[in-house]
LOKOLGU-141406 format. One record per residue (C-alpha): residue number from 1; residue in three letters; x, y, z. Coordinates in pm, 1 decimal, decimal comma, padded with zeros to 6 digits. Layout:
(NUM; Ala; (X; Y; Z)) ...
This chain:
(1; Unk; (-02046,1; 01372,0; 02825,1)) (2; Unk; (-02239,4; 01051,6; 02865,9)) (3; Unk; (-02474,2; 01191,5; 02627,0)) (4; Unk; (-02230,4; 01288,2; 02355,3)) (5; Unk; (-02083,1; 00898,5; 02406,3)) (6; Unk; (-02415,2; 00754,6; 02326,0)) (7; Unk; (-02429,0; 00970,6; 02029,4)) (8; Unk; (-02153,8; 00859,4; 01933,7)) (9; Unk; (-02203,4; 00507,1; 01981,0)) (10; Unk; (-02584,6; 00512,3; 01829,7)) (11; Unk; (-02364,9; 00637,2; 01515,7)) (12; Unk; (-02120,4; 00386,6; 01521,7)) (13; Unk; (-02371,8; 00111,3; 01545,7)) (14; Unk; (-02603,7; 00303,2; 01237,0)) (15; Unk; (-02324,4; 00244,7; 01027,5)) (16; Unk; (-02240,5; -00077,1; 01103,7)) (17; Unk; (-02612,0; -00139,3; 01029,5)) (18; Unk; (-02549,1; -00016,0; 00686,7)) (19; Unk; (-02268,0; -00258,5; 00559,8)) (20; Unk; (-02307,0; -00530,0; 00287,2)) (21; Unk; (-02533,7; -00781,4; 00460,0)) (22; Unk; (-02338,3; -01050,9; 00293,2)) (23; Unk; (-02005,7; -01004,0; 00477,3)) (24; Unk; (-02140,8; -00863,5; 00839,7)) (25; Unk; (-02048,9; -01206,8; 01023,9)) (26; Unk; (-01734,4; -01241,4; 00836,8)) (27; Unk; (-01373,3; -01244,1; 01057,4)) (28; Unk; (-01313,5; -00859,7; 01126,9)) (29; Unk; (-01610,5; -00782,0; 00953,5)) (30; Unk; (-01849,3; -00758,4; 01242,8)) (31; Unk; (-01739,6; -00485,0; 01363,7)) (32; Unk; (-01457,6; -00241,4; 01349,1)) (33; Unk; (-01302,2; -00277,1; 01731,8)) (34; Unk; (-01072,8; -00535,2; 01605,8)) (35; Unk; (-00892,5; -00389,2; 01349,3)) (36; Unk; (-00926,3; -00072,8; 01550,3)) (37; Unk; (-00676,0; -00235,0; 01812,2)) (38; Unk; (-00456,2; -00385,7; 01547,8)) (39; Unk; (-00401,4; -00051,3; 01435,0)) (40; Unk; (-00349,2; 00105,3; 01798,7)) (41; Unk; (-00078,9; -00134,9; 01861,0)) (42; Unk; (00075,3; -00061,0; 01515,4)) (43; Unk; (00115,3; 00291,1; 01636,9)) (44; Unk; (00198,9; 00187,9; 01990,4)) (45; Unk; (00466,3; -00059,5; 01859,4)) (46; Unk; (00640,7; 00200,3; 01611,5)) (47; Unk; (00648,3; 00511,2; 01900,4)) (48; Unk; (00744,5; 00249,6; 02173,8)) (49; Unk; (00971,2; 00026,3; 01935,6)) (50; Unk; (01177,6; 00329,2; 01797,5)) (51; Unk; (01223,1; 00406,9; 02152,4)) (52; Unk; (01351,1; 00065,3; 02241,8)) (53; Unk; (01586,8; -00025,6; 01977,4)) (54; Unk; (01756,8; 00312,2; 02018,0)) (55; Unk; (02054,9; 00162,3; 02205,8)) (56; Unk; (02046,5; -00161,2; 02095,1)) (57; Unk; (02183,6; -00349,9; 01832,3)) (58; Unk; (01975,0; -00421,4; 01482,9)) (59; Unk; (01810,3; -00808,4; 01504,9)) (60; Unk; (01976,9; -01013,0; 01207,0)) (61; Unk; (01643,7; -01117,0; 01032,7)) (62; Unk; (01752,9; -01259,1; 00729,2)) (63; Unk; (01587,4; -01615,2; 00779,4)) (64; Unk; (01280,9; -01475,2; 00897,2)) (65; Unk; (01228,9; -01213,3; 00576,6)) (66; Unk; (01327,8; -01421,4; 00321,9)) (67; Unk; (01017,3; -01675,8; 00356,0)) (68; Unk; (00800,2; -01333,5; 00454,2)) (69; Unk; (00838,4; -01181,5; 00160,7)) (70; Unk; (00853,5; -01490,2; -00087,9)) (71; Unk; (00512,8; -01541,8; 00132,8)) (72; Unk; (00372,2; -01221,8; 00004,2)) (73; Unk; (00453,2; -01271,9; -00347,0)) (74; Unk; (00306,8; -01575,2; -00324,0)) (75; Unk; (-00007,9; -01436,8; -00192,8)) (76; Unk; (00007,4; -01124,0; -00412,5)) (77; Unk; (00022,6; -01399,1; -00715,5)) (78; Unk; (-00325,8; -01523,6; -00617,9)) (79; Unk; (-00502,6; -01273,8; -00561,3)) (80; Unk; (-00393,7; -01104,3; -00880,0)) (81; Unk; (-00498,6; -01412,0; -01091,3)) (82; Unk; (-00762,7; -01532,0; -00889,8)) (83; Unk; (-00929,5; -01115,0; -00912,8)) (84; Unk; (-00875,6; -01109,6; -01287,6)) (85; Unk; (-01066,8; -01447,0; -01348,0)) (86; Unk; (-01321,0; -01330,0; -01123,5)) (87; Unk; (-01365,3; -01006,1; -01312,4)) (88; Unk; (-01340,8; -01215,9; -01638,0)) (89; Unk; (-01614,4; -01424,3; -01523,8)) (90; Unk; (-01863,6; -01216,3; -01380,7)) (91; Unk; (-01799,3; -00957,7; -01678,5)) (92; Unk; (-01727,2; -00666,3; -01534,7)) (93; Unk; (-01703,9; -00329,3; -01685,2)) (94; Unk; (-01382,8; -00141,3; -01669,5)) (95; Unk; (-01515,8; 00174,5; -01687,5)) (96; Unk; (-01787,9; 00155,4; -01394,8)) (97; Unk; (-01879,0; -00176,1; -01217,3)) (98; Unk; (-02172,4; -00127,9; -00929,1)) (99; Unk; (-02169,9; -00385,3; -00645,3)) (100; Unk; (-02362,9; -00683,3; -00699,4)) (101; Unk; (-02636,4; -00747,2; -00434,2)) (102; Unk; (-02726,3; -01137,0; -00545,6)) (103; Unk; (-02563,5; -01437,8; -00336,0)) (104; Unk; (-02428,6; -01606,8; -00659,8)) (105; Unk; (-02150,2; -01818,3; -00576,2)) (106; Unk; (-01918,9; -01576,0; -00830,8)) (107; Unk; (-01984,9; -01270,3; -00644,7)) (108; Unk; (-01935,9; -01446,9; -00293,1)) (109; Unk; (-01591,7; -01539,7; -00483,9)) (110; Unk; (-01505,3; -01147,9; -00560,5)) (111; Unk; (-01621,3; -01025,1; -00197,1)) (112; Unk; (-01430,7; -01336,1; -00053,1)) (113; Unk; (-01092,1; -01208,0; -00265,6)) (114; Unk; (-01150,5; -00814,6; -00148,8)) (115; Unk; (-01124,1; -01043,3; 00266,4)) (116; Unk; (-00806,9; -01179,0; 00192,6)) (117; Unk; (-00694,2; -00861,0; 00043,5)) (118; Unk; (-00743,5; -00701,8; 00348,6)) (119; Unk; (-00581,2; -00947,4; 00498,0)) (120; Unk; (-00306,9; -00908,6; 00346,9)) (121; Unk; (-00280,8; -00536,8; 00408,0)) (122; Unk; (-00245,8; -00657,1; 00828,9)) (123; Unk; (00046,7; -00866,7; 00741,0)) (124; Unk; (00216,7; -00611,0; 00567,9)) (125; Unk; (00210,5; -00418,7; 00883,5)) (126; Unk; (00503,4; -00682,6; 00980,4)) (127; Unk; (00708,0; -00469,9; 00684,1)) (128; Unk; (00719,1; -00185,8; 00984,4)) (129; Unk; (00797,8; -00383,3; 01241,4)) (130; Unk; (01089,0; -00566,5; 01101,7)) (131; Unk; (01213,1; -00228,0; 00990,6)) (132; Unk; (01229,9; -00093,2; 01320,1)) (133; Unk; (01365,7; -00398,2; 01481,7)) (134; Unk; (01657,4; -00434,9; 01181,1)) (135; Unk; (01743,6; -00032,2; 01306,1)) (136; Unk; (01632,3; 00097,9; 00954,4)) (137; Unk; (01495,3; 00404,3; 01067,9)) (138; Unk; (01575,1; 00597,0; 00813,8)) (139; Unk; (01269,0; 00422,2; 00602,2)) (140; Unk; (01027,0; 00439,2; 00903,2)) (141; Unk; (00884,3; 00756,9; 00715,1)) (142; Unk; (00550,5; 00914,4; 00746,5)) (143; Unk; (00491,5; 00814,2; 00393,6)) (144; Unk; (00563,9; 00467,9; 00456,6)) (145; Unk; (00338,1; 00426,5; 00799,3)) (146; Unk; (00052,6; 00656,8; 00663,5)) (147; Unk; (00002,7; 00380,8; 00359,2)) (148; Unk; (00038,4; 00050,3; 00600,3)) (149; Unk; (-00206,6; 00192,3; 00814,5)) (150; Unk; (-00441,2; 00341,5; 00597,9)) (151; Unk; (-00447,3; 00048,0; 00369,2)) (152; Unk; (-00593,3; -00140,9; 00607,0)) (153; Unk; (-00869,4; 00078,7; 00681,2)) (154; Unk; (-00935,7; 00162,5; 00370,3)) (155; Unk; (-00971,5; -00252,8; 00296,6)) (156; Unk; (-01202,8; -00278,0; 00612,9)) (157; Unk; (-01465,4; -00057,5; 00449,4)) (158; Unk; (-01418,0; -00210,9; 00107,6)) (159; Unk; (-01501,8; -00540,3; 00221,0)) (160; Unk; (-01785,7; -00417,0; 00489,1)) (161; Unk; (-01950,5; -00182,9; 00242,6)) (162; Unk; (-01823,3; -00229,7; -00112,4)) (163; Unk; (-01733,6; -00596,3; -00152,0)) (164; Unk; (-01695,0; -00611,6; -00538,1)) (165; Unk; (-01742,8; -00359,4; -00796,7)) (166; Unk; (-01528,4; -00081,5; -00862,0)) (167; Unk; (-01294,9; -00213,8; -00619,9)) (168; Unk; (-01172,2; -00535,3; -00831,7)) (169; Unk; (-00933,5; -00246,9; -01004,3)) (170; Unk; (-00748,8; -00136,6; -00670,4)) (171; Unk; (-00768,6; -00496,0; -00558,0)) (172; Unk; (-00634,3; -00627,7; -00877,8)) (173; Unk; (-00354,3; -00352,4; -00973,7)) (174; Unk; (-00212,6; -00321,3; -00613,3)) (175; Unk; (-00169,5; -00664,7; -00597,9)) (176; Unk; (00039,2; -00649,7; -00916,7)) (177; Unk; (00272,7; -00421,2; -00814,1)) (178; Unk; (00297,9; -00634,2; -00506,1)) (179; Unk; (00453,5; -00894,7; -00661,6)) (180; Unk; (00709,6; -00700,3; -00826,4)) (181; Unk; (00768,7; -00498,6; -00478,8)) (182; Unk; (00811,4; -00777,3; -00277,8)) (183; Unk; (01023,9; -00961,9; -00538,6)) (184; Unk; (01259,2; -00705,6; -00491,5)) (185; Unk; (01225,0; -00709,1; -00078,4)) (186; Unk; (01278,4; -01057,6; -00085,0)) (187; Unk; (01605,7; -01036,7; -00325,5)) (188; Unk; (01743,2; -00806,0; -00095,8)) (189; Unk; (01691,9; -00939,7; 00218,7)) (190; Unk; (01932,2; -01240,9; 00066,0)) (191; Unk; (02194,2; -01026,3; 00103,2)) (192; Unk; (02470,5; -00756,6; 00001,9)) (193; Unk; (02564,5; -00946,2; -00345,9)) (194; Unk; (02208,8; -00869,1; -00450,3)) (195; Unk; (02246,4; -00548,8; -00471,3)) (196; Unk; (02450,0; -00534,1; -00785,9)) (197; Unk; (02117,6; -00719,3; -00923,0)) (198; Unk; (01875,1; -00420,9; -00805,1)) (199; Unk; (01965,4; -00134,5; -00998,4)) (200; Unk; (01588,4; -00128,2; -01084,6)) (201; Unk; (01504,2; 00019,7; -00756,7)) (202; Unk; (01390,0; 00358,0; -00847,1)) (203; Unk; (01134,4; 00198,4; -01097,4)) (204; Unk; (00956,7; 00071,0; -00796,5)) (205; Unk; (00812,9; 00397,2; -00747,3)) (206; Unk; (00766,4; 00493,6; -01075,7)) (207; Unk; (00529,9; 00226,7; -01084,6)) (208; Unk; (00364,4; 00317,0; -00747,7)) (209; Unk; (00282,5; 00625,9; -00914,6)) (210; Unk; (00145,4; 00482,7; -01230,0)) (211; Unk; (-00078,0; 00226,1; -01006,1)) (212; Unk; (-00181,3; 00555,5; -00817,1)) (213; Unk; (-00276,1; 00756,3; -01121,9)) (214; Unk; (-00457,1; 00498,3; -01321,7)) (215; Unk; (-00671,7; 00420,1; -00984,3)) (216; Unk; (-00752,3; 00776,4; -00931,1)) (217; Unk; (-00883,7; 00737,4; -01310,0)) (218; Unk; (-01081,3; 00458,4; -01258,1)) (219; Unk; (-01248,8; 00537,5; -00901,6)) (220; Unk; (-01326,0; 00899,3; -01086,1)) (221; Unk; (-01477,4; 00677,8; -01396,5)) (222; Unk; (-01659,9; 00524,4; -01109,9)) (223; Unk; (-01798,6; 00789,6; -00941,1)) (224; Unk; (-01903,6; 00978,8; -01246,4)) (225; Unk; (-02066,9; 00749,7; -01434,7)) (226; Unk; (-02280,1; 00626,5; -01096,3)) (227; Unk; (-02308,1; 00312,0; -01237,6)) (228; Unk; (-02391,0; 00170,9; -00884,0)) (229; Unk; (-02115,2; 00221,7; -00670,5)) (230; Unk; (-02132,7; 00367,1; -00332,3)) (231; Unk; (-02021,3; 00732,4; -00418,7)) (232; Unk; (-01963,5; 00843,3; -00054,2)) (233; Unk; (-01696,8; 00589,8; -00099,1)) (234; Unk; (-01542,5; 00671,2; -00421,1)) (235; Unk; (-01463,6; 01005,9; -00333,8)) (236; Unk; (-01345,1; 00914,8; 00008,8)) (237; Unk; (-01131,0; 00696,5; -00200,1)) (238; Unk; (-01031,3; 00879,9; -00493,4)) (239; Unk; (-00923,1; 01169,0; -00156,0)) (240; Unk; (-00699,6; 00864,5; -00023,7)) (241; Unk; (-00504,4; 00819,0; -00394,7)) (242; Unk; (-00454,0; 01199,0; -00429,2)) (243; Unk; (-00311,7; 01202,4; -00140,7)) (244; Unk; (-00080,4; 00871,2; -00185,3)) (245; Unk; (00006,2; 01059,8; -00563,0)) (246; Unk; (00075,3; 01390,6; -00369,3)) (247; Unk; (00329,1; 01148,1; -00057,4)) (248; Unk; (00458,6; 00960,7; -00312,4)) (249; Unk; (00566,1; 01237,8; -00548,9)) (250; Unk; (00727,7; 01413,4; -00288,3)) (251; Unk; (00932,4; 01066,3; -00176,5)) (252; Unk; (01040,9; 01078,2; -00497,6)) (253; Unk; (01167,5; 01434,6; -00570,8)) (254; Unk; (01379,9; 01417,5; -00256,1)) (255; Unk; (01506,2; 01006,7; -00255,4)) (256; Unk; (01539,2; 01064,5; -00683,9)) (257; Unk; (01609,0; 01411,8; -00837,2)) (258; Unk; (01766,4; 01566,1; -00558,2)) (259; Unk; (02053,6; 01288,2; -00525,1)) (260; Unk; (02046,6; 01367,9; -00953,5)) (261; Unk; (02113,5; 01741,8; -00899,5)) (262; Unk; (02408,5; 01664,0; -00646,5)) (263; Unk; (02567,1; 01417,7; -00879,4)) (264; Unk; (02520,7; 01608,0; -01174,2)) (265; Unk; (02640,7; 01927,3; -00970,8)) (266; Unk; (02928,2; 01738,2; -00857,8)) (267; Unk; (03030,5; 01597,6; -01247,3)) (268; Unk; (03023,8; 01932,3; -01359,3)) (269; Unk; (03259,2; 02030,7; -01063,1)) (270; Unk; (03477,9; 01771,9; -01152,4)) (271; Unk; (03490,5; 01865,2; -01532,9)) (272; Unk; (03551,0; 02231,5; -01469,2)) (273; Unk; (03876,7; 02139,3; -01234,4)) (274; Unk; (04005,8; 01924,1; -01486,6)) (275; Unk; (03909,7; 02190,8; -01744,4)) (276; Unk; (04132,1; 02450,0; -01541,5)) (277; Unk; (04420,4; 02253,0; -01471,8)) (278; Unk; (04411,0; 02167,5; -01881,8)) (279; Unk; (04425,4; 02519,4; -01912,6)) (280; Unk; (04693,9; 02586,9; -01660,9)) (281; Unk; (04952,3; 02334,7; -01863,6)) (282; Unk; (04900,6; 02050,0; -01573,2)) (283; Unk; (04741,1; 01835,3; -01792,8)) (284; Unk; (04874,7; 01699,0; -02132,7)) 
């Protein structure tokens, strides 16, 4: 056992050996315990929490997720703009963009903007845990805590191995639709006489699925072309969007077309009764 352990931990240590040089001493960059236990008490929080609020009444959070989500926007704002420019400026190519190896301030600029995306994928862990504390179970899906926590795994090994590159697209178009997303959160959260404002709900995840599908494009472009991007990672990530397009899809068949059918089912029900009793002589 002790054997298999230092296998294990010789591995472990090989690959940390193997990250981008440039970003090992950065914050949750040197190694991978800290995120790891960030993530264990993400899943601790959401078995225990579920377990907690059960019998309790739903926390009134309404001051607390306004300025969270205006927060994210905000966020989500920069690092879209500040991405693009940095794209802009180093010239990158759309189709396939290797990682840079120099120290040039403008690629320390691009790795720096892949940290703080990361960073923003642990605060958005918060979107779970004011879910479950609110008593909105109902959106505490697999779909929803499969993304939060992969997200931020999949950022740690961006930023630790591909700092740049290929990864200014997923960077840059997640944060996008970000902006939108939380837009709409944070318009919510102000209250029932929003809602009449939000009838573009549903277009939220059409445009999760068109972020999905162009970055399973351009990670394949990537990977292809082997233009200097790690592959390993390309197809470990173009395996993560797949599976996001496959979640997603799903989501929306059930939370979209289904609730369709039954009100289409249900119009035609109506017609045909009022279509009978026309016939009957009960209505003129």
């Amino acid at each position: 056992m002790s054997g298999l352990f230092q296998k294990l931990l010789d591995t472990y240590r090989y690959a940390l050996a193997q990250g981008d040089s440039r970003t090992a001493d950065w914050f949750f960059m040197d190694s991978f315990v800290p995120t790891a236990i960030i993530m264990g008490a993400y899943v601790v929080f959401i078995v225990i929490g579920l377990q907690v609020m059960k019998n309790r009444t739903p926390w009134k959070l309404r001051p607390v997720l306004v300025p969270y989500n205006l927060f994210l926007v905000v966020l989500s704002v920069y690092l879209c703009h500040q991405i693009f420019h940095s794209a802009i400026e180093s010239k990158y190519n759309i189709i396939c963009q290797g990682v840079e190896k120099t120290s040039h301030p403008r690629v320390f600029r691009m790795a720096s903007l892949m940290w703080w995306f990361h960073i923003s994928k642990i605060l958005e862990l918060m979107d779970t845990v004011f879910l479950i504390l609110r008593k909105k179970n109902s959106q505490v899906t697999f779909l929803h805590c499969y993304h939060h926590f992969t997200m931020v795994c999949n950022t740690w090994l961006s930023v630790k191995y591909a700092p740049g590159g290929q990864n200014f697209f997923i960077a840059l178009l997640n944060s996008f639709v970000h902006v939108i997303m939380y837009s709409y959160y944070g318009l919510a959260a102000l209250g029932p006489h929003m809602q009449k404002h939000l009838w573009w709900k549903r277009h939220l995840t059409h445009l999760q699925l068109i972020q999905f599908f162009a970055m399973s494009a351009h990670i394949l472009s990537g990977v292809i072309n082997d233009c200097g991007y790690p592959i390993w990672y390309g197809t470990m990530q173009l395996c993560y969007v797949i599976s996001l397009i496959i979640l997603f899809t799903n989501f929306y068949m059930k939370a979209y077309l289904q609730d369709y059918r039954k009100s289409a089912a249900l119009a035609n029900g109506q017609i045909d009764k009022k279509s009978k009793q026309h016939l009957n002589g009960k209505i003129d």
